[in-house]
C-alpha positions in Angstrom: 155.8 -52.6 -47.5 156.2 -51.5 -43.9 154.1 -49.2 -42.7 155.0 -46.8 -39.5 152.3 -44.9 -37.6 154.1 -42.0 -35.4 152.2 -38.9 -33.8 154.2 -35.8 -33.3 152.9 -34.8 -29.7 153.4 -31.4 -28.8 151.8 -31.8 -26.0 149.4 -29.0 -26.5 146.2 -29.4 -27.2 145.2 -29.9 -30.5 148.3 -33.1 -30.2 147.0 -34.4 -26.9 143.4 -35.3 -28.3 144.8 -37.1 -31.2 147.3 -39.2 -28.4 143.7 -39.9 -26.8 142.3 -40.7 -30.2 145.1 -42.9 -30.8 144.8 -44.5 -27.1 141.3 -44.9 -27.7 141.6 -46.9 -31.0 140.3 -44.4 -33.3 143.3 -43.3 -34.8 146.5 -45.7 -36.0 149.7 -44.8 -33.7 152.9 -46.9 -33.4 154.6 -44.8 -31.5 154.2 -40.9 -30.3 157.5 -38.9 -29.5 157.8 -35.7 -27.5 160.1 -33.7 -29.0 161.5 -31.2 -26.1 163.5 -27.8 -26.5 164.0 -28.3 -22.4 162.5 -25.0 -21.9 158.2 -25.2 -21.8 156.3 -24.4 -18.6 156.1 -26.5 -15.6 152.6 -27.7 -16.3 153.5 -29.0 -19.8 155.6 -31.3 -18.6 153.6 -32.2 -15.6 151.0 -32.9 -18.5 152.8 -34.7 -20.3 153.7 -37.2 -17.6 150.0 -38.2 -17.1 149.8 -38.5 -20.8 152.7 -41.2 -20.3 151.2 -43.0 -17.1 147.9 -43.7 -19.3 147.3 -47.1 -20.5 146.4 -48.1 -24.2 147.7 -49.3 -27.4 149.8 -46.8 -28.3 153.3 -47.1 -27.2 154.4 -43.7 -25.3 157.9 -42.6 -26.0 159.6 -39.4 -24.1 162.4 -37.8 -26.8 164.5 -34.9 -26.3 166.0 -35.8 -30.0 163.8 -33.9 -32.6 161.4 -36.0 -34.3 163.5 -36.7 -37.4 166.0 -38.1 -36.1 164.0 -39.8 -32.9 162.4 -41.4 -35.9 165.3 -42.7 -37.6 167.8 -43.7 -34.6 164.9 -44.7 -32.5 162.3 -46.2 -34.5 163.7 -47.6 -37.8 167.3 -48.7 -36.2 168.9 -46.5 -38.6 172.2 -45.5 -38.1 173.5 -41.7 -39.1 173.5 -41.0 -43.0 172.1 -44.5 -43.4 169.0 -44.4 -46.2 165.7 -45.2 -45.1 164.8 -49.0 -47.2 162.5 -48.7 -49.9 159.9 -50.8 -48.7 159.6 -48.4 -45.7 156.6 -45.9 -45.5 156.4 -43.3 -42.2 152.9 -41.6 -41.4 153.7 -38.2 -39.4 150.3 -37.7 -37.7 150.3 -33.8 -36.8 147.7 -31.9 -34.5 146.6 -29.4 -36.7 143.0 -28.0 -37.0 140.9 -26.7 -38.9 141.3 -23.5 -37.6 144.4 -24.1 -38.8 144.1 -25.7 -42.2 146.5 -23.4 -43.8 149.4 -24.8 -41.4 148.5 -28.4 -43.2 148.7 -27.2 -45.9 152.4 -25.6 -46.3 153.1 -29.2 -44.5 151.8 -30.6 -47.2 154.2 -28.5 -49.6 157.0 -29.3 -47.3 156.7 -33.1 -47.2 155.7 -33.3 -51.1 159.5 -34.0 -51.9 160.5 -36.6 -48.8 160.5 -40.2 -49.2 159.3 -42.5 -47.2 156.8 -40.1 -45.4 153.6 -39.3 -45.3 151.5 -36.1 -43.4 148.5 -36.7 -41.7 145.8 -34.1 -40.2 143.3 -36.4 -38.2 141.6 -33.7 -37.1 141.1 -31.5 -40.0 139.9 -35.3 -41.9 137.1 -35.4 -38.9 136.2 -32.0 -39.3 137.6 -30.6 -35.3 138.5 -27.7 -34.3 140.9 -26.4 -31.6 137.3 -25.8 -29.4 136.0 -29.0 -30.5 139.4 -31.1 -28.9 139.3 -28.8 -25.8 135.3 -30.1 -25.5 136.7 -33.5 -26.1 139.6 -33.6 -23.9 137.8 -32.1 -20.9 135.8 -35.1 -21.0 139.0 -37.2 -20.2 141.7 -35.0 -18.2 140.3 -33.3 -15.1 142.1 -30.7 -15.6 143.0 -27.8 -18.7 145.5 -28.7 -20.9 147.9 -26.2 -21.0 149.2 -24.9 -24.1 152.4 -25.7 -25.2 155.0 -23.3 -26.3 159.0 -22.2 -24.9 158.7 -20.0 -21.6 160.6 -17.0 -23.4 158.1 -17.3 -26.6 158.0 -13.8 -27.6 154.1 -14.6 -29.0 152.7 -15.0 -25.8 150.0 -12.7 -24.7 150.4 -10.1 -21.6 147.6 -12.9 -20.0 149.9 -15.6 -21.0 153.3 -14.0 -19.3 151.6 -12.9 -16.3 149.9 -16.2 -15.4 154.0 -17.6 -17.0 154.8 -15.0 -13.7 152.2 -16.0 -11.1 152.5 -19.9 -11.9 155.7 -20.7 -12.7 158.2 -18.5 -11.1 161.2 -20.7 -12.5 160.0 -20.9 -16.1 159.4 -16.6 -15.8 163.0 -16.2 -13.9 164.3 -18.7 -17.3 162.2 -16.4 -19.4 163.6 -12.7 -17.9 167.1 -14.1 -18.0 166.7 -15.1 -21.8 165.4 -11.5 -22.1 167.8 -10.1 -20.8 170.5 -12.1 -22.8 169.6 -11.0 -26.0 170.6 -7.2 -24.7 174.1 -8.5 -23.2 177.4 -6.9 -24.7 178.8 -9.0 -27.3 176.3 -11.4 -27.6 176.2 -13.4 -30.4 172.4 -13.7 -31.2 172.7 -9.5 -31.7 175.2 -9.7 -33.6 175.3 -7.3 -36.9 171.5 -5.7 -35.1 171.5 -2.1 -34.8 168.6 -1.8 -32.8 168.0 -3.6 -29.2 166.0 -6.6 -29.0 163.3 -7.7 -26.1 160.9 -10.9 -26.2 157.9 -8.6 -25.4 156.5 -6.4 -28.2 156.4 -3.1 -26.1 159.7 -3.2 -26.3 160.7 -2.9 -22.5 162.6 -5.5 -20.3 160.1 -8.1 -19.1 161.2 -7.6 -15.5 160.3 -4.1 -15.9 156.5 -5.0 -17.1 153.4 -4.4 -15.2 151.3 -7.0 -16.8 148.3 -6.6 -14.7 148.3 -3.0 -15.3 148.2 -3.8 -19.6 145.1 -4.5 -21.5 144.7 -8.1 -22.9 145.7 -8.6 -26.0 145.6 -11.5 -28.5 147.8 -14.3 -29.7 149.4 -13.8 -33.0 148.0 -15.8 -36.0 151.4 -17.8 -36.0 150.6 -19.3 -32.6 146.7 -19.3 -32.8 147.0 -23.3 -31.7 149.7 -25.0 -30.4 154.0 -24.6 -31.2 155.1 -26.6 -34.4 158.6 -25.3 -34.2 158.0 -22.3 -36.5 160.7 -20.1 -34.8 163.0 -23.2 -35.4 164.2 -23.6 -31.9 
């Protein structure tokens, strides 16, 4: 039997203490693969390449294929529509916490019918939470790790778009054009809506938005730790 070892690095913070786990020897890891949408912040990426320029035993892979099929091109040699061999067994290490064991446990639902692969939640077996890998990693980076998610996430916080405004004025000019898309005549992601749609909740353009003039508000429980890919972008 073959076993395969891969860690699904978001680069966000929950994922980038298990990459550290893994580099440190305390968690198996063949390979980790980045999958990217082309469209986080600045810092994410500038993140993710000191994640790459570390040293250790894991083997640091950059993919803008999503991780299914990075996995089966990329790592099994596996040409399309070709069946994964029998004697092949794929661990999917995820960077879930326990603050978000409810997550692990629809993937556990969702992988209960796949061959071949296997789930694992590292940090919810060692009992972490998201503040417990921020205590962790600020120990090793020396700087915050910054969360990961698109710039045009309609989640954020008004904290999270106005410091998206302040510190990355071509991932907010990506973010207001993306906005403002989704109100353009004829476009094809309003098509059969009645109603207008905006990526911030007030409802109002977000190059019209006073952020420091709103009150803070939270994140919403879908995005309490870092992006899985929930929206399915």
């Amino acid at each position: 039997m073959r076993q395969f070892h891969v860690l699904n690095l978001g680069a966000g913070v929950q994922s980038s203490a298990l990459y550290l786990l893994a580099r440190e020897g305390r968690i198996p890891c063949d390979v980790a693969i980045f999958a990217d949408t082309g469209e986080e912040p600045a810092a994410v990426y500038q993140h993710l390449g000191q994640l790459i320029s570390m040293e250790g035993p894991c083997t640091k892979e950059y993919k803008v294929e999503i991780v299914e099929r990075a996995i089966r091109r990329e790592l099994l040699g596996l040409k399309p529509r070709q069946r994964i061999p029998t004697d092949v067994t794929v661990h999917q290490y995820f960077g879930i916490s326990t603050d978000e064991a409810g997550r692990a446990e629809r993937g556990r639902k969702r992988f209960a019918g796949v061959r071949h692969t296997v789930p694992v939640y590292p940090l919810i077996d060692i009992g972490w939470s998201r503040s417990d890998c921020v205590a962790y990693l600020r120990d090793r980076l020396p700087y915050e790790v910054p969360k990961s998610s698109c710039v045009f996430c309609p989640f954020r916080t008004n904290q999270s778009w106005r410091n998206l405004q302040h510190s990355d004025p071509a991932g907010w000019q990506r973010a207001v054009e993306i906005d403002t898309a989704l109100r353009a005549d004829g476009s094809i992601v309003t098509r059969g809506f009645r109603q207008k749609l905006y990526l911030h909740r007030s409802c109002v353009p977000l190059a019209e938005i006073d952020f420091a003039a709103l009150a803070p508000n939270t994140l919403d429980p879908l995005t309490t730790g870092e992006c899985h890919g929930v929206c399915g972008v």
